[in-house]
Backbone as CSV, one residue per row, in Angstrom:
resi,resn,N_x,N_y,N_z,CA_x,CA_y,CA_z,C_x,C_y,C_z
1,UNK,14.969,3.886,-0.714,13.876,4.250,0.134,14.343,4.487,1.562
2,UNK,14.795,3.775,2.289,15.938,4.191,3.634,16.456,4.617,3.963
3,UNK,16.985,5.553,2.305,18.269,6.713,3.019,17.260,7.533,2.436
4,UNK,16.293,7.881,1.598,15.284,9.261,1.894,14.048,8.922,3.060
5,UNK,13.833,7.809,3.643,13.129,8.014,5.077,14.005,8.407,6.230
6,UNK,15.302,8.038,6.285,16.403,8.569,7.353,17.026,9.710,7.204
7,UNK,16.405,10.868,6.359,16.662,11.806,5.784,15.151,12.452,6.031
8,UNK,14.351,12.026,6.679,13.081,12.892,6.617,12.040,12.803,5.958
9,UNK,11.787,12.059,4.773,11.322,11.281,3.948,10.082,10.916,4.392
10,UNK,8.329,10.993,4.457,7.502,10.455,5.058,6.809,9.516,3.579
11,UNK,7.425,8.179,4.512,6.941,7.298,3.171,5.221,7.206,2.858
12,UNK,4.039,7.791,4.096,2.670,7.629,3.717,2.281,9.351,2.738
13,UNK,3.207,10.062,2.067,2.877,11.026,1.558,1.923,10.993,0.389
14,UNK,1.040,11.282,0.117,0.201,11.481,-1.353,0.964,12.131,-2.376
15,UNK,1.022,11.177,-3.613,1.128,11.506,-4.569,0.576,13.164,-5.405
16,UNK,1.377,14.115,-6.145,0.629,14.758,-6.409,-0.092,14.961,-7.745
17,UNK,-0.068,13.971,-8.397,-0.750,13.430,-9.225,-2.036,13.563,-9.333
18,UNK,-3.021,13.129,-10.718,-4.072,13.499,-10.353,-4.885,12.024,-9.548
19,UNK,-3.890,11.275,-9.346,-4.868,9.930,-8.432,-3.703,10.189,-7.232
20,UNK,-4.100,10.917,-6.059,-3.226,10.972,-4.701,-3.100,9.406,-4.355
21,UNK,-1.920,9.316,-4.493,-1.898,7.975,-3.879,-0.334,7.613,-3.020
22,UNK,-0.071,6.622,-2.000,1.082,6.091,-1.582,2.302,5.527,-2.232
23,UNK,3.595,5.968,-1.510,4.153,4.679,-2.557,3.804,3.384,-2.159
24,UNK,3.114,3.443,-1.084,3.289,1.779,-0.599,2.045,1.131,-1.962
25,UNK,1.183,2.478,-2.095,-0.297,1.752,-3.913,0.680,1.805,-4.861
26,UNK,2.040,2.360,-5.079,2.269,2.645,-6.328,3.382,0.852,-6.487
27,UNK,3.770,0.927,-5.391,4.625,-0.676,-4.836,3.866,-1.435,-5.019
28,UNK,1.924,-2.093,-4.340,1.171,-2.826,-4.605,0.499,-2.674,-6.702
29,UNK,0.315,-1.633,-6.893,0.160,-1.413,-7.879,1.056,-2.332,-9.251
30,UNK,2.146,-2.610,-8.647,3.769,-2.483,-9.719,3.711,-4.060,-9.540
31,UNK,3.214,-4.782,-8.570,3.624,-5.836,-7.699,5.197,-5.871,-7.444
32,UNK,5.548,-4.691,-7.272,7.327,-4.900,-6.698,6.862,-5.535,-5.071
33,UNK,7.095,-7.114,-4.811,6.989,-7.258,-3.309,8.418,-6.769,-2.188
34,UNK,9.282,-6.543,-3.045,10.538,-6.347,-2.473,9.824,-4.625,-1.461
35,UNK,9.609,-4.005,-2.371,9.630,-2.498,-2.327,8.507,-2.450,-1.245
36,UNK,6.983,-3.472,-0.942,6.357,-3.028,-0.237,6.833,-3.569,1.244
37,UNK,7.518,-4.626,1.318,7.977,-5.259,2.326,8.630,-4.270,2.748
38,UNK,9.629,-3.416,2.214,10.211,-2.382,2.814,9.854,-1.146,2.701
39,UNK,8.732,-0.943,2.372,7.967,0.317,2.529,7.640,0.199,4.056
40,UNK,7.008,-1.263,4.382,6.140,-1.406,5.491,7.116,-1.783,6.774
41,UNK,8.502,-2.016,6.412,9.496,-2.235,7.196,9.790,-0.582,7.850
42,UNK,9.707,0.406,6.891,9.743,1.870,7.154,8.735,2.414,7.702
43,UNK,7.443,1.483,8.528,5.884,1.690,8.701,4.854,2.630,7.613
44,UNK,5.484,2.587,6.750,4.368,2.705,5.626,2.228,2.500,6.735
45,UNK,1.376,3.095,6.455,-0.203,2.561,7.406,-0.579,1.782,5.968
46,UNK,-0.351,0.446,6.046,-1.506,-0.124,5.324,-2.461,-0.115,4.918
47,UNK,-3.088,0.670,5.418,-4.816,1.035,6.214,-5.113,2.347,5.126
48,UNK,-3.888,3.518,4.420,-4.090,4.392,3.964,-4.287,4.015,2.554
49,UNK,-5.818,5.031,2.584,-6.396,5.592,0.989,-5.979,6.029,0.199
50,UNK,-6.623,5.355,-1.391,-5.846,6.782,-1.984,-7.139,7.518,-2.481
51,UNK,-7.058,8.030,-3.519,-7.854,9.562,-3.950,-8.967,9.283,-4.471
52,UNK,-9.299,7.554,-4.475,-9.899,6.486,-4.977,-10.703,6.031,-3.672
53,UNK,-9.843,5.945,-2.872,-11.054,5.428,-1.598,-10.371,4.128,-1.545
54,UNK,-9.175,3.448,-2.417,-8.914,2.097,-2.284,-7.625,2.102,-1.566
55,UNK,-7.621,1.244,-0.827,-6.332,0.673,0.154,-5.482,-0.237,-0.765
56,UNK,-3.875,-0.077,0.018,-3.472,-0.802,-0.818,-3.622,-2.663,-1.031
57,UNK,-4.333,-3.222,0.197,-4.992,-4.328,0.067,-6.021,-4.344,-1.067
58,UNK,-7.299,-3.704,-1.252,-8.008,-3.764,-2.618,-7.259,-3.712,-3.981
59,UNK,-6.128,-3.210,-3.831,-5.241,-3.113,-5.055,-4.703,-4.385,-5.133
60,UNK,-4.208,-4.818,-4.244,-3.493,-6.195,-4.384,-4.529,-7.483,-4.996
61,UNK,-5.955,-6.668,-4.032,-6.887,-8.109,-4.533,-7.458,-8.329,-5.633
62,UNK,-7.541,-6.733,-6.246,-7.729,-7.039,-7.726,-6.942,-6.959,-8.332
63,UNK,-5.825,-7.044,-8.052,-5.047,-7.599,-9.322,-4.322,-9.081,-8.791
64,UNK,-5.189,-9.729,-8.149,-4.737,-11.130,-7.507,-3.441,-11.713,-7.385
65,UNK,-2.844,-10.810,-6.500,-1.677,-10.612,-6.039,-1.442,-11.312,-4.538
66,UNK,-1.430,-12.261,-4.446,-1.798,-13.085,-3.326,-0.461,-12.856,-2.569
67,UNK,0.764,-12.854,-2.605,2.067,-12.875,-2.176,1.522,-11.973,-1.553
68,UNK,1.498,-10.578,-2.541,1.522,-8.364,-1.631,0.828,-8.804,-0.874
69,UNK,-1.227,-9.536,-1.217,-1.737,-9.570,0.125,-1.403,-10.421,1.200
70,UNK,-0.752,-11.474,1.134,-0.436,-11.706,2.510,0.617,-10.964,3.578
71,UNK,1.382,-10.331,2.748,2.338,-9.314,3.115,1.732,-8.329,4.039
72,UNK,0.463,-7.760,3.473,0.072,-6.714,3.881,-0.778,-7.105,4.988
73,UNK,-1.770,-8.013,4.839,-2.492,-8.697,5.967,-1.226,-8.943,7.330
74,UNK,-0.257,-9.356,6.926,0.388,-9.264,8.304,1.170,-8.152,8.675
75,UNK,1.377,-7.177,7.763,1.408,-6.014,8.384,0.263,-5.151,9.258
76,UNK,-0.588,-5.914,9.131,-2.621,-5.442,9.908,-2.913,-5.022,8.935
77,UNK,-2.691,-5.268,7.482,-4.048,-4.070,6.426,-5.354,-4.571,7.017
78,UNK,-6.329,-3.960,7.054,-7.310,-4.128,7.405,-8.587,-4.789,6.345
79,UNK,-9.311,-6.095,6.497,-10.116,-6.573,5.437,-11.176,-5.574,5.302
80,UNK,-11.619,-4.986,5.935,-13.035,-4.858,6.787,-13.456,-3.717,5.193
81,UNK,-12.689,-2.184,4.306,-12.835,-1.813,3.498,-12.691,-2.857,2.302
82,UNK,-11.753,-3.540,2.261,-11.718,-3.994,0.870,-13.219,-5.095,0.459
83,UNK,-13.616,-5.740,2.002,-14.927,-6.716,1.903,-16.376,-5.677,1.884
84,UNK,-16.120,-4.795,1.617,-17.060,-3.585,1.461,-17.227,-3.115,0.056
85,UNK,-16.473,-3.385,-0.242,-16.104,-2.900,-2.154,-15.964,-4.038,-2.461
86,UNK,-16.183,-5.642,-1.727,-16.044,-6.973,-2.676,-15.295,-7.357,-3.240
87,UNK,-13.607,-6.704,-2.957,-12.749,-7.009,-3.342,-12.034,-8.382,-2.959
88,UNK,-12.692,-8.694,-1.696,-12.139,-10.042,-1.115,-12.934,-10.576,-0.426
């Protein structure tokens, strides 16, 4: 992931899939915590949607992934969507 962001690489790109999504959802998704820690080390926006409307915090919370979300909470994900959809 470091040598294709230091290469130009924009790690908040949408998927072109039919669910647009981040790698930093496809990292919360996987629960790889290694991969989002350094997504977000590469400033990955926490904060970004996917094609779903869900952040990658709502992903973490439903799949009760407590490690990713604290990860992400201190990167600033923001509660304020995911307590809107009742995810947390």
């Amino acid at each position: 992931m470091r040598w294709l962001a230091s290469h130009g690489a924009t790690v908040d790109t949408l998927t072109s899939g039919p669910r647009k999504e981040t790698s930093l959802h496809v990292a919360v998704a996987s629960r790889a915590l290694l991969a989002v820690q350094a997504l977000l080390d590469l400033k990955a926006n926490p904060n970004q949607v996917d094609s779903n409307g869900q952040s990658p915090l709502q992903l973490a919370s439903a799949a009760n992934s407590i490690s990713i979300a604290r990860v992400l909470l201190d990167a600033k994900a923001s509660i304020d969507s995911a307590q809107q959809q009742g995810f947390v």
